[in-house]
CHARMM-style PDB file with segment names, atoms N, HN, CA, C and O in Angstrom:
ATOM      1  N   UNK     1       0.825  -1.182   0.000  1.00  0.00      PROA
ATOM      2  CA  UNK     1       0.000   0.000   0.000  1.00  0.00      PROA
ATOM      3  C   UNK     1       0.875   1.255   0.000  1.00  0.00      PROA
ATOM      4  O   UNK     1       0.451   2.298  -0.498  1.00  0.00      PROA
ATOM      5  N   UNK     2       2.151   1.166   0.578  1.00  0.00      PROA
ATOM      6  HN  UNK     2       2.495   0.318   0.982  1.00  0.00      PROA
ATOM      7  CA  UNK     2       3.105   2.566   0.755  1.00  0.00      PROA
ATOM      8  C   UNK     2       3.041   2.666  -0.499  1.00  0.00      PROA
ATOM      9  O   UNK     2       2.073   3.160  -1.077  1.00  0.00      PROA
ATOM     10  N   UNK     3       4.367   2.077  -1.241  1.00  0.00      PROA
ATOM     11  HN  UNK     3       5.154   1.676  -0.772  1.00  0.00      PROA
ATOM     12  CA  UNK     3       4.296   1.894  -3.019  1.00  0.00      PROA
ATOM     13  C   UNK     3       3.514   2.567  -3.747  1.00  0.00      PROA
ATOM     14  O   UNK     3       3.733   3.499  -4.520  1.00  0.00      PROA
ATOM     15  N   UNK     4       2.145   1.788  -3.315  1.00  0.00      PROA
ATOM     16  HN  UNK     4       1.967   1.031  -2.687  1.00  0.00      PROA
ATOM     17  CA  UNK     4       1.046   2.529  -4.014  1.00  0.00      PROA
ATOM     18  C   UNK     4       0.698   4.137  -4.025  1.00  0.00      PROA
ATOM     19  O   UNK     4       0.543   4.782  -5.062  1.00  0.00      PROA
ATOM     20  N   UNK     5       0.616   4.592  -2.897  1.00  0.00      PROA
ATOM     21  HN  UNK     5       0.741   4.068  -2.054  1.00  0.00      PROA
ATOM     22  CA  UNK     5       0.436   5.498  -2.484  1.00  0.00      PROA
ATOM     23  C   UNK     5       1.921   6.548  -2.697  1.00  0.00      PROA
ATOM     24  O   UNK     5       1.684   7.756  -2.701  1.00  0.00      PROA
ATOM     25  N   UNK     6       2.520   6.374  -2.767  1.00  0.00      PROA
ATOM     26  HN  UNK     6       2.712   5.393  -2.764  1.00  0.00      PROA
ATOM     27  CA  UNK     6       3.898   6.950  -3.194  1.00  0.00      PROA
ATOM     28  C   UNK     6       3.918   7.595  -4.929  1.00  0.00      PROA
ATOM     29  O   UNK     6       4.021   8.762  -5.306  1.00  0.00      PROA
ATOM     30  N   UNK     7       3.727   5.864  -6.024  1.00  0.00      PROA
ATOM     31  HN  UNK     7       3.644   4.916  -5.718  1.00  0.00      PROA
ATOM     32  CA  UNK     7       3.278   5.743  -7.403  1.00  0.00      PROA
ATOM     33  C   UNK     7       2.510   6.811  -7.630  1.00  0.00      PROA
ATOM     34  O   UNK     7       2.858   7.626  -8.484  1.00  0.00      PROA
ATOM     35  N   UNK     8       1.162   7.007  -6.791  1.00  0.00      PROA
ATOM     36  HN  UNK     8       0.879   6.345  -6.097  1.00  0.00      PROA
ATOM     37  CA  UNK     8       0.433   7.763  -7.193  1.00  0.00      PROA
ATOM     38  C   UNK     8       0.372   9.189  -6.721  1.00  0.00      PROA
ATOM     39  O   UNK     8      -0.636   9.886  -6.839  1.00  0.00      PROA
ATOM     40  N   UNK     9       1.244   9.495  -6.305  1.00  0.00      PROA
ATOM     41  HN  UNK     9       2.063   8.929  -6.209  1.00  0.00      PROA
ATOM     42  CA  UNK     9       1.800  10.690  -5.257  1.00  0.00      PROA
ATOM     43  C   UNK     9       2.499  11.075  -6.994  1.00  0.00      PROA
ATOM     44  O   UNK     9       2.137  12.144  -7.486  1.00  0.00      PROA
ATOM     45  N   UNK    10       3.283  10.338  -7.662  1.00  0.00      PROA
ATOM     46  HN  UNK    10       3.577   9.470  -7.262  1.00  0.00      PROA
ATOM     47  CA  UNK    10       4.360  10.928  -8.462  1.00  0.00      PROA
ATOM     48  C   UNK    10       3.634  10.919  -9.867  1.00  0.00      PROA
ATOM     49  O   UNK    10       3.985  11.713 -10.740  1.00  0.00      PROA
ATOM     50  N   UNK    11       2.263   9.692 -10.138  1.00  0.00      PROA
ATOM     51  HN  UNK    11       1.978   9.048  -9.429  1.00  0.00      PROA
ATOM     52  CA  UNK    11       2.600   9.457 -11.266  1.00  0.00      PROA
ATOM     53  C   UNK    11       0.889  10.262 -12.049  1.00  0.00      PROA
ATOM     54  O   UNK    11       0.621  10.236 -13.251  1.00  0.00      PROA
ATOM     55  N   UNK    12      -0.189  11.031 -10.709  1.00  0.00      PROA
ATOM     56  HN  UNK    12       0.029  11.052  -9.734  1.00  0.00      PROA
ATOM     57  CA  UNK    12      -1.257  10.917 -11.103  1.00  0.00      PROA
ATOM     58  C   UNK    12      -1.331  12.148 -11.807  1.00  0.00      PROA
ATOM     59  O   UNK    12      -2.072  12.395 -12.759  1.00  0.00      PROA
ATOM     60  N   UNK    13      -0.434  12.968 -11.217  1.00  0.00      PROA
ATOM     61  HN  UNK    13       0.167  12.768 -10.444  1.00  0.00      PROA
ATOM     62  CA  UNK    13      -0.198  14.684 -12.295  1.00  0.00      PROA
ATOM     63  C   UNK    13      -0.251  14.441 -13.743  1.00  0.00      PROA
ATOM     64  O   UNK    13      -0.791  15.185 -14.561  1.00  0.00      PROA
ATOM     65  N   UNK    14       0.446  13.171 -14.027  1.00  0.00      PROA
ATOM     66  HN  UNK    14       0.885  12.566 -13.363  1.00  0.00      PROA
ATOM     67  CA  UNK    14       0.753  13.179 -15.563  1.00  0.00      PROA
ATOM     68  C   UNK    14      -0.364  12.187 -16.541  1.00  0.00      PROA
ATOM     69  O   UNK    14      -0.296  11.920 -17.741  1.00  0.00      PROA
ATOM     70  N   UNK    15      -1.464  11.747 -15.436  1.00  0.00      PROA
ATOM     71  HN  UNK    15      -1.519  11.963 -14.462  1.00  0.00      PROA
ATOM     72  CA  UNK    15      -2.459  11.187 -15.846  1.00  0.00      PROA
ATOM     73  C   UNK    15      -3.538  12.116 -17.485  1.00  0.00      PROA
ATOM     74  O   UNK    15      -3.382  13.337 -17.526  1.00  0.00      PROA
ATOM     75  N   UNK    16      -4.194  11.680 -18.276  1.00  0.00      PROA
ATOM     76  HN  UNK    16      -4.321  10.688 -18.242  1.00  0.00      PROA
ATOM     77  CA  UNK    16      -4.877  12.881 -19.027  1.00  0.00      PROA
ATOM     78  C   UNK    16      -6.329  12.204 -18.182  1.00  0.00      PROA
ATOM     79  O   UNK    16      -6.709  11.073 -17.877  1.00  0.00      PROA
ATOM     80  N   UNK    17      -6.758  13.356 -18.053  1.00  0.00      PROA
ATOM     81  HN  UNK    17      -6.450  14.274 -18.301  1.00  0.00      PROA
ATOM     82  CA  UNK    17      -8.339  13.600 -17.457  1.00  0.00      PROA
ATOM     83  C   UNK    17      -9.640  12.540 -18.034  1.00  0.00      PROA
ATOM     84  O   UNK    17     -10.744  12.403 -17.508  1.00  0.00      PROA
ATOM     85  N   UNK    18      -9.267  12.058 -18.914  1.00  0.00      PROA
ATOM     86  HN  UNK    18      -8.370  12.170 -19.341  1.00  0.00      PROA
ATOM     87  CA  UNK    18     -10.136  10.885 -19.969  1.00  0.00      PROA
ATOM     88  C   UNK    18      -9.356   9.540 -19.524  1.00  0.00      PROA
ATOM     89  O   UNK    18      -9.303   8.635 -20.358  1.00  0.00      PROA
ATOM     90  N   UNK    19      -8.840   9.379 -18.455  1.00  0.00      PROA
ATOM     91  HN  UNK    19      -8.883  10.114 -17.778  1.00  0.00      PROA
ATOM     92  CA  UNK    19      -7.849   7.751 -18.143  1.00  0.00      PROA
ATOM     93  C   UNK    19      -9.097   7.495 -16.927  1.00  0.00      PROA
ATOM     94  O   UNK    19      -9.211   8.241 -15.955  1.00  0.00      PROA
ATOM     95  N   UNK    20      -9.700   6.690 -17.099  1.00  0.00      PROA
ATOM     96  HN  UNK    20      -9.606   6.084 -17.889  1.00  0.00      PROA
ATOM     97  CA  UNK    20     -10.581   6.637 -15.311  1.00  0.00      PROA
ATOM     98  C   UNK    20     -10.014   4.964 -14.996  1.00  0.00      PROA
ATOM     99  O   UNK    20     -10.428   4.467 -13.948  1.00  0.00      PROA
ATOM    100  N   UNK    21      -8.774   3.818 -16.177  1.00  0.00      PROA
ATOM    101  HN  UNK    21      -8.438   4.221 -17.029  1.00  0.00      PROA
ATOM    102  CA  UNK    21      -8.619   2.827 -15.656  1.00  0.00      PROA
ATOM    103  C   UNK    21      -7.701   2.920 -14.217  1.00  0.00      PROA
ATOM    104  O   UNK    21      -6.842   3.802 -14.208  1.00  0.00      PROA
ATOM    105  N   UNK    22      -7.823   2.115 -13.075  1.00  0.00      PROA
ATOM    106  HN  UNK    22      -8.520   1.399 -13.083  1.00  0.00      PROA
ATOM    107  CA  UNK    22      -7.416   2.330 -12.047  1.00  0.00      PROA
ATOM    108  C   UNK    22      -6.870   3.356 -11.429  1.00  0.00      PROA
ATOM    109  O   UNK    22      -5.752   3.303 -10.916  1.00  0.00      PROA
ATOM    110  N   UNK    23      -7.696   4.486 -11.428  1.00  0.00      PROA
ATOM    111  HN  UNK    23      -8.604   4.529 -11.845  1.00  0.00      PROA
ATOM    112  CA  UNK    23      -7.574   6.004 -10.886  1.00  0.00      PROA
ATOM    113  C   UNK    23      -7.929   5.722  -9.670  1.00  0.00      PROA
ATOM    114  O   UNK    23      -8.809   4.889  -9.449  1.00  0.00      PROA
ATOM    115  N   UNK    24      -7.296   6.374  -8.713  1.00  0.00      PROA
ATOM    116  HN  UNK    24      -6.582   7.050  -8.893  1.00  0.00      PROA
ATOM    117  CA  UNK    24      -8.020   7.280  -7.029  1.00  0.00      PROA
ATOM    118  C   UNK    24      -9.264   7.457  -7.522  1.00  0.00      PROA
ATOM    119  O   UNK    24      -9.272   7.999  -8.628  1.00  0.00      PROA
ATOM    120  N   UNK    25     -10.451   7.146  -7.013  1.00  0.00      PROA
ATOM    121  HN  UNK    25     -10.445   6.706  -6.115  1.00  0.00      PROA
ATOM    122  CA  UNK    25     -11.871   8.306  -6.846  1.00  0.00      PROA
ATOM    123  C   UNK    25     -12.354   8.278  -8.106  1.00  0.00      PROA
ATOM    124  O   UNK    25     -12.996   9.182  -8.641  1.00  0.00      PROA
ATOM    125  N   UNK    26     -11.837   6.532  -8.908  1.00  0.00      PROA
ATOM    126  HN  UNK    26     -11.316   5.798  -8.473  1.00  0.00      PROA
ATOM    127  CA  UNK    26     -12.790   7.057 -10.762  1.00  0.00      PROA
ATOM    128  C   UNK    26     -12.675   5.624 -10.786  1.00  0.00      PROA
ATOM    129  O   UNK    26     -11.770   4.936 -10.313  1.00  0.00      PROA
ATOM    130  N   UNK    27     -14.246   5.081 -11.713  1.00  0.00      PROA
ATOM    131  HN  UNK    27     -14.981   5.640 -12.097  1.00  0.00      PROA
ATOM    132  CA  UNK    27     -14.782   3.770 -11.676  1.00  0.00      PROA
ATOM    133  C   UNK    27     -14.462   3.942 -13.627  1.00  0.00      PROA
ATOM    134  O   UNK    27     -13.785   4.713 -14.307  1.00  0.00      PROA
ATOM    135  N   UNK    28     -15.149   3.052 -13.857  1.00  0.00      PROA
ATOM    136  HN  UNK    28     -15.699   2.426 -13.305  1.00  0.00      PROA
ATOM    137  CA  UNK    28     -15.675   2.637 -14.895  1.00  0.00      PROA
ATOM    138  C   UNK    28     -17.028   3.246 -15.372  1.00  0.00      PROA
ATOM    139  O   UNK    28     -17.305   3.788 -16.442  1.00  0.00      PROA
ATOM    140  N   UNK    29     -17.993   2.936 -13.982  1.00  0.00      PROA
ATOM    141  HN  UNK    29     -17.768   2.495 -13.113  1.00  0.00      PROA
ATOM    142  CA  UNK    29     -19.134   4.131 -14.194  1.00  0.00      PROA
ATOM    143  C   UNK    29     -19.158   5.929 -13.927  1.00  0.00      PROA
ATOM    144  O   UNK    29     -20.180   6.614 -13.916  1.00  0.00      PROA
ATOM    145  N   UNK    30     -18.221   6.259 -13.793  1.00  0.00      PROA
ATOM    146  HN  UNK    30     -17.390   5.703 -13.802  1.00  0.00      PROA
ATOM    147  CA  UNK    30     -17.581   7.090 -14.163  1.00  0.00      PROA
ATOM    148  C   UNK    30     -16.895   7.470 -15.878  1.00  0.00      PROA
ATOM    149  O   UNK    30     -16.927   8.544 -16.479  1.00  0.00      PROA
ATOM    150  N   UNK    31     -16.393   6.331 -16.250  1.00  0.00      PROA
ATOM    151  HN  UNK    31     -16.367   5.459 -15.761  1.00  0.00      PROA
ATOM    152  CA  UNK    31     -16.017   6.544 -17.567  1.00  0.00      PROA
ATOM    153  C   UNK    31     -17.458   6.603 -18.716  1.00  0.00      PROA
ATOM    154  O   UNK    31     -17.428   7.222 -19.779  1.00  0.00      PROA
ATOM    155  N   UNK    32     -18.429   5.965 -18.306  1.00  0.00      PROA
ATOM    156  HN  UNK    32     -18.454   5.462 -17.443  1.00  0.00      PROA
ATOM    157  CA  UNK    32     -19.913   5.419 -18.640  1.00  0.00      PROA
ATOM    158  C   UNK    32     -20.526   6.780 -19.021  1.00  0.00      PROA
ATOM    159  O   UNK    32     -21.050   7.192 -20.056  1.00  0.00      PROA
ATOM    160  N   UNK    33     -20.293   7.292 -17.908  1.00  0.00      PROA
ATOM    161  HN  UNK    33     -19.868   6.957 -17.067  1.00  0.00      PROA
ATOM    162  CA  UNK    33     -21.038   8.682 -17.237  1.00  0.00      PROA
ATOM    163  C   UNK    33     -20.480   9.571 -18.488  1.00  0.00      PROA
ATOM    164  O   UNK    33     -21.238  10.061 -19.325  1.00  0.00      PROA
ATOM    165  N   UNK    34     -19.371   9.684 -18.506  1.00  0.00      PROA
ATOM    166  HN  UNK    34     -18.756   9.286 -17.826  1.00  0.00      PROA
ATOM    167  CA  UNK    34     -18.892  10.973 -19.402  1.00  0.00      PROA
ATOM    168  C   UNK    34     -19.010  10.400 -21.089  1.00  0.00      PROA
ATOM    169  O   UNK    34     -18.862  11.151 -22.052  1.00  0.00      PROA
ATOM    170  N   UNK    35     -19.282   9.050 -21.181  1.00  0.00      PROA
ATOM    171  HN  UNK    35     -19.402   8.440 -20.399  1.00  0.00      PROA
ATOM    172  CA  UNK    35     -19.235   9.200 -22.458  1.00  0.00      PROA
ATOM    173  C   UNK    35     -20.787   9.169 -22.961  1.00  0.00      PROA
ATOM    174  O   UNK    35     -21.107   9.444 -24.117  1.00  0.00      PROA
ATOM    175  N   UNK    36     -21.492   8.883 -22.175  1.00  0.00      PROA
ATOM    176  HN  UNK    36     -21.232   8.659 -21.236  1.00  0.00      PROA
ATOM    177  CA  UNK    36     -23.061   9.573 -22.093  1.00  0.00      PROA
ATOM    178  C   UNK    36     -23.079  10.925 -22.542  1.00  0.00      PROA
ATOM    179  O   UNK    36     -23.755  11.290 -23.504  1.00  0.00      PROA
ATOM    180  N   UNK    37     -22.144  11.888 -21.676  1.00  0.00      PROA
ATOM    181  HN  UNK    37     -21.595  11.591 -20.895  1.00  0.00      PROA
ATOM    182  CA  UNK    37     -22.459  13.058 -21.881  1.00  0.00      PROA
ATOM    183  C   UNK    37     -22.180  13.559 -22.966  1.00  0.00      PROA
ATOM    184  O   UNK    37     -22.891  14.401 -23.513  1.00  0.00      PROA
ATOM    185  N   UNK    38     -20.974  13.057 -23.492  1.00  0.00      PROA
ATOM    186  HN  UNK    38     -20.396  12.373 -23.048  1.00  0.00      PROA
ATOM    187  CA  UNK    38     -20.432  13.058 -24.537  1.00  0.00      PROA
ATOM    188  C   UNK    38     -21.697  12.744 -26.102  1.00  0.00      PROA
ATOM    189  O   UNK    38     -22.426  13.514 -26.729  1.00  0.00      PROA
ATOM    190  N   UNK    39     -21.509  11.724 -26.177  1.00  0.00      PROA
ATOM    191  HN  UNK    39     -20.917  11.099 -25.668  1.00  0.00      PROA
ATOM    192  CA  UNK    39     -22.830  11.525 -26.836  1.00  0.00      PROA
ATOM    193  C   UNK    39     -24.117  12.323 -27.123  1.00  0.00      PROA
ATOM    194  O   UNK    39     -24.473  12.659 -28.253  1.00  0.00      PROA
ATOM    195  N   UNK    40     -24.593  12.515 -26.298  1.00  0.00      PROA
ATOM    196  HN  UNK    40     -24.304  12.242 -25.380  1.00  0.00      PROA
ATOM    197  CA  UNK    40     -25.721  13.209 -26.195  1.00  0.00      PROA
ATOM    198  C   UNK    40     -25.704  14.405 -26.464  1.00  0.00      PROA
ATOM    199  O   UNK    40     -26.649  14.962 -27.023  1.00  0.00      PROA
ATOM    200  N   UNK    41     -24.425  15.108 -26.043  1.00  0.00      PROA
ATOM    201  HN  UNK    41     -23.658  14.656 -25.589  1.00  0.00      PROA
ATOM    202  CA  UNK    41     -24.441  16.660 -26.222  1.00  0.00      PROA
ATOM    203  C   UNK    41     -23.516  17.218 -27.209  1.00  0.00      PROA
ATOM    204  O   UNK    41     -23.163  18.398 -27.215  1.00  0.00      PROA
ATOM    205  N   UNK    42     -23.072  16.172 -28.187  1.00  0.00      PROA
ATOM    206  HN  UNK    42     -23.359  15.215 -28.182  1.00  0.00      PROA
ATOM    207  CA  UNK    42     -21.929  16.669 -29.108  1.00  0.00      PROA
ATOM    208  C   UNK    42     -22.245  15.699 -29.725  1.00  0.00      PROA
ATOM    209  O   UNK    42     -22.566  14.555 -29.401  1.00  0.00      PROA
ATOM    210  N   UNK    43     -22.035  16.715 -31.534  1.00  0.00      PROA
ATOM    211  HN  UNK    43     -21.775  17.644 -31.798  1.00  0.00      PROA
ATOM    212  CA  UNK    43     -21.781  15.594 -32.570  1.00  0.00      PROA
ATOM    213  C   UNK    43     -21.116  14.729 -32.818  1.00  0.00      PROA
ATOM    214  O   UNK    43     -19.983  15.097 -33.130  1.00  0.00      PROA
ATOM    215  N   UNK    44     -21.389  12.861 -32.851  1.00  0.00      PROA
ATOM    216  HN  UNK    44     -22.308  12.561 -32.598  1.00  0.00      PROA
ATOM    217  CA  UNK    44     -20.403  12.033 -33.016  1.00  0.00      PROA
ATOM    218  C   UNK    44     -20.314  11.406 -34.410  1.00  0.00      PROA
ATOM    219  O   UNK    44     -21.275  10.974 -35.047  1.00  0.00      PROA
ATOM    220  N   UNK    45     -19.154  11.412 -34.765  1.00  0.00      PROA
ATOM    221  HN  UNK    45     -18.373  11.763 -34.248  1.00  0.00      PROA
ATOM    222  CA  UNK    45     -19.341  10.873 -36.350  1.00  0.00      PROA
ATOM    223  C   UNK    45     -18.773   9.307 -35.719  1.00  0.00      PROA
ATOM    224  O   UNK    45     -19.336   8.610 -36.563  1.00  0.00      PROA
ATOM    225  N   UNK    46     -18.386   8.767 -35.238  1.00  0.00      PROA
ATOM    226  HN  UNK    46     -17.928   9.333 -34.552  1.00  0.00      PROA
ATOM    227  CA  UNK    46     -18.281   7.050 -35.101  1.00  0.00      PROA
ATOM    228  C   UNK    46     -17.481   7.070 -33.798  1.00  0.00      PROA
ATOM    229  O   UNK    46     -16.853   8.029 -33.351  1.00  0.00      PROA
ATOM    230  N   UNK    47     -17.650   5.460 -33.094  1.00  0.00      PROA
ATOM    231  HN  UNK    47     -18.161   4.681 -33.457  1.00  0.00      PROA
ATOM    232  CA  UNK    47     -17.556   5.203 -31.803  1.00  0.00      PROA
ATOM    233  C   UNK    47     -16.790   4.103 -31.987  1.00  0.00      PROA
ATOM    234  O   UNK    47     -17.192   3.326 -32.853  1.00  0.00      PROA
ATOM    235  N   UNK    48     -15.416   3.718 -31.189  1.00  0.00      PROA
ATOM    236  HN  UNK    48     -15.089   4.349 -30.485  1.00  0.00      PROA
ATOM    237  CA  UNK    48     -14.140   2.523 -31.576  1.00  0.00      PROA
ATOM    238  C   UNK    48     -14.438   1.595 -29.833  1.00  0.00      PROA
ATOM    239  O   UNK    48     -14.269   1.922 -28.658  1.00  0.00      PROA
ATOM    240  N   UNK    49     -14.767   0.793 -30.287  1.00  0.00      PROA
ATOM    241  HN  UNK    49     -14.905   0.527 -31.241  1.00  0.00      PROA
ATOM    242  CA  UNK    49     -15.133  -0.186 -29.342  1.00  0.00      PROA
ATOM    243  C   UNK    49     -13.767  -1.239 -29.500  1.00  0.00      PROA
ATOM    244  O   UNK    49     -13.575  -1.992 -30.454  1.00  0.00      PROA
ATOM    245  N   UNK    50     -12.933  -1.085 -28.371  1.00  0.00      PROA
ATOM    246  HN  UNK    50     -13.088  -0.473 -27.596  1.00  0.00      PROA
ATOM    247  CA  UNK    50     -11.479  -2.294 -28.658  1.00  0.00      PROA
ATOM    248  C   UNK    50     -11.605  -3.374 -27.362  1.00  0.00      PROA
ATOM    249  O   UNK    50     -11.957  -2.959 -26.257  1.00  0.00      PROA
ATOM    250  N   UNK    51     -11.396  -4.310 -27.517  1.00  0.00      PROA
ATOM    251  HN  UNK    51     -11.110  -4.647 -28.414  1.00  0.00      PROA
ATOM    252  CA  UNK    51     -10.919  -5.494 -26.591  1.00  0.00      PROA
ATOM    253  C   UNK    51      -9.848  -6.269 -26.832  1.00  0.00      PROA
ATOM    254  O   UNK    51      -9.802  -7.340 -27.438  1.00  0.00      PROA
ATOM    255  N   UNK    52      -8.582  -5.366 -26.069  1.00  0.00      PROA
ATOM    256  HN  UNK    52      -8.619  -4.496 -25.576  1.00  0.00      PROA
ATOM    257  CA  UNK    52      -7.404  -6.101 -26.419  1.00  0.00      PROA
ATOM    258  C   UNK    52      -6.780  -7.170 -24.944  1.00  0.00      PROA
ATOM    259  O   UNK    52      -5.675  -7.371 -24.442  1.00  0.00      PROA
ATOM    260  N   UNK    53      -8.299  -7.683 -24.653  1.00  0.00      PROA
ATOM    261  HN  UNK    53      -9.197  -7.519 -25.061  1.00  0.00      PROA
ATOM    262  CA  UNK    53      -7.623  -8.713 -23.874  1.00  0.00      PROA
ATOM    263  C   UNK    53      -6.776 -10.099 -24.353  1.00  0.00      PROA
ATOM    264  O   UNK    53      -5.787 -10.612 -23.829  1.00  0.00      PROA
ATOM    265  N   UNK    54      -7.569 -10.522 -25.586  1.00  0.00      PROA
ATOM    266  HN  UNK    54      -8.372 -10.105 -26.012  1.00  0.00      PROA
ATOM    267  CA  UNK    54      -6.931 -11.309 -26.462  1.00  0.00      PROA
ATOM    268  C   UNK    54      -5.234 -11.128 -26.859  1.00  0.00      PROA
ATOM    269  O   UNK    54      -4.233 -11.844 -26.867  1.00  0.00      PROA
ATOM    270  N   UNK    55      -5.571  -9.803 -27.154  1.00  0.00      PROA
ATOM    271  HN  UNK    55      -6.385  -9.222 -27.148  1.00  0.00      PROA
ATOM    272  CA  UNK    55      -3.961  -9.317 -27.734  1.00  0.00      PROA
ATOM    273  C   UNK    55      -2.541  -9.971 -26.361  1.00  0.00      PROA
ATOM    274  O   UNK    55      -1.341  -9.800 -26.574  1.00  0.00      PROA
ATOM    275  N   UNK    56      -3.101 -10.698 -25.034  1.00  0.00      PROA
ATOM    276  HN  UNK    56      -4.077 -10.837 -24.862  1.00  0.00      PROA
ATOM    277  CA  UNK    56      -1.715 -10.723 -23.732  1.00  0.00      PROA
ATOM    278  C   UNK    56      -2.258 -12.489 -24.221  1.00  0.00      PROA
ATOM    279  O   UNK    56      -2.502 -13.177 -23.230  1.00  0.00      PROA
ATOM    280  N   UNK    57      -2.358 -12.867 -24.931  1.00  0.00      PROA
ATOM    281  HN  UNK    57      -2.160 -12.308 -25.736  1.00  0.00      PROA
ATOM    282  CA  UNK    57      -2.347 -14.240 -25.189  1.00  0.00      PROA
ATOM    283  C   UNK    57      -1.158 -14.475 -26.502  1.00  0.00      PROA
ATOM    284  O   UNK    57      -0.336 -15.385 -26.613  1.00  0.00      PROA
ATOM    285  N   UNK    58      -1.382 -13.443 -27.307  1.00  0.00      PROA
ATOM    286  HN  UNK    58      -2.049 -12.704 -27.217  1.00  0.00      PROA
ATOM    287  CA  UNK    58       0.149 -13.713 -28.574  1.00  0.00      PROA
ATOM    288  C   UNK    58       1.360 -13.240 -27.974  1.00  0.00      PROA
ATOM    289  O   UNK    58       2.420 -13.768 -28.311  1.00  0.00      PROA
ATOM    290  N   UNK    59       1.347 -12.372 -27.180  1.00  0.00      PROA
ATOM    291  HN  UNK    59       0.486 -11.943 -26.906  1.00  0.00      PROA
ATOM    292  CA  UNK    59       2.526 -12.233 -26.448  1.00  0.00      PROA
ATOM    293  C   UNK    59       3.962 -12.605 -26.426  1.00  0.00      PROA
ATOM    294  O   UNK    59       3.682 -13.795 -26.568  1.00  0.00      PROA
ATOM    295  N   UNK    60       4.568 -12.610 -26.399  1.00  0.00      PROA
ATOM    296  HN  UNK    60       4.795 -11.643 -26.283  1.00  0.00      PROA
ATOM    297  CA  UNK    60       5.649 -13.478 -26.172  1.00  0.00      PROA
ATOM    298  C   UNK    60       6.290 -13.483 -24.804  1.00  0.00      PROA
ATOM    299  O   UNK    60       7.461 -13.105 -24.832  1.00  0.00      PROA
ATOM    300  N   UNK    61       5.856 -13.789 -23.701  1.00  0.00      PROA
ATOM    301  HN  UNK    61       4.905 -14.096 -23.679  1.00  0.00      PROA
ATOM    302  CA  UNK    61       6.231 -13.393 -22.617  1.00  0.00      PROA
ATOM    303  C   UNK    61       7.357 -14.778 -22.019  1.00  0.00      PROA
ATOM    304  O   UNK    61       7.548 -15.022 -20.827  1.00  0.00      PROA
ATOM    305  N   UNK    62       7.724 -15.220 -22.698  1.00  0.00      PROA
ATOM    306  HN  UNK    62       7.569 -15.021 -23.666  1.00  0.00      PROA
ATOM    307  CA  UNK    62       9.513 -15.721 -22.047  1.00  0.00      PROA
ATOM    308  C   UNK    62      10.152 -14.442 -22.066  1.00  0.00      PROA
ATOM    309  O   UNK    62       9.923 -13.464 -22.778  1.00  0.00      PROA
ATOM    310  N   UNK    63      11.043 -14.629 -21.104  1.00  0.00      PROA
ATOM    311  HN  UNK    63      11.229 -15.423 -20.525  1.00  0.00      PROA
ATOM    312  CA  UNK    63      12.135 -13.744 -20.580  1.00  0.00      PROA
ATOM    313  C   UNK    63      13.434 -13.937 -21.490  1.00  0.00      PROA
ATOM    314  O   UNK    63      14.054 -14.987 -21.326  1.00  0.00      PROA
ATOM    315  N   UNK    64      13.732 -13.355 -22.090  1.00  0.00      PROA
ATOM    316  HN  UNK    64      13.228 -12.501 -22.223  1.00  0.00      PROA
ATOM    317  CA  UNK    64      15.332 -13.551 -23.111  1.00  0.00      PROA
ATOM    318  C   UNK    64      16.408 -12.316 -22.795  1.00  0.00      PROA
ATOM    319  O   UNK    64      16.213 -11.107 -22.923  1.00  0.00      PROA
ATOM    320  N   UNK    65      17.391 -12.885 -22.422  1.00  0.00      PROA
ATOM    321  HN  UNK    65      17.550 -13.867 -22.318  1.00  0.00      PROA
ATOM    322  CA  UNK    65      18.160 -11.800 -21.671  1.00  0.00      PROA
ATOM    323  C   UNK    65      19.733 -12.135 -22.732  1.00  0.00      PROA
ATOM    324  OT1 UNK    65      20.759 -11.483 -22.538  1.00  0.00      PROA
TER     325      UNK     65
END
């Protein structure tokens, strides 16, 4: 928890305001929330829906030193 709290002491300044994945004080329904607003109150010409959970399966995660 120090770590943590340290990390985010140094690293949340350089965050951009549209990141709500594992923020202090910001969910997912939070991210929900603003792109509602988004939507609704501004013209959207198209919406990019990605799921790159697949993508940590091609990986190459051996260690080669």
């Amino acid at each position: 928890m120090a770590i943590k709290k340290i990390l985010e002491a140094i690293f949340e300044q350089d965050f951009m305001d549209s990141s709500y994945g594992f923020r202090p004080n910001l969910s997912c329904h939070d991210a929900l929330s603003q792109i509602d607003k988004i939507i609704m109150n501004c013209p959207v010409n198209f919406i990019v829906d990605m799921d790159i959970s697949k993508f940590f399966d091609i990986v190459n995660h051996k260690v080669e030193y």
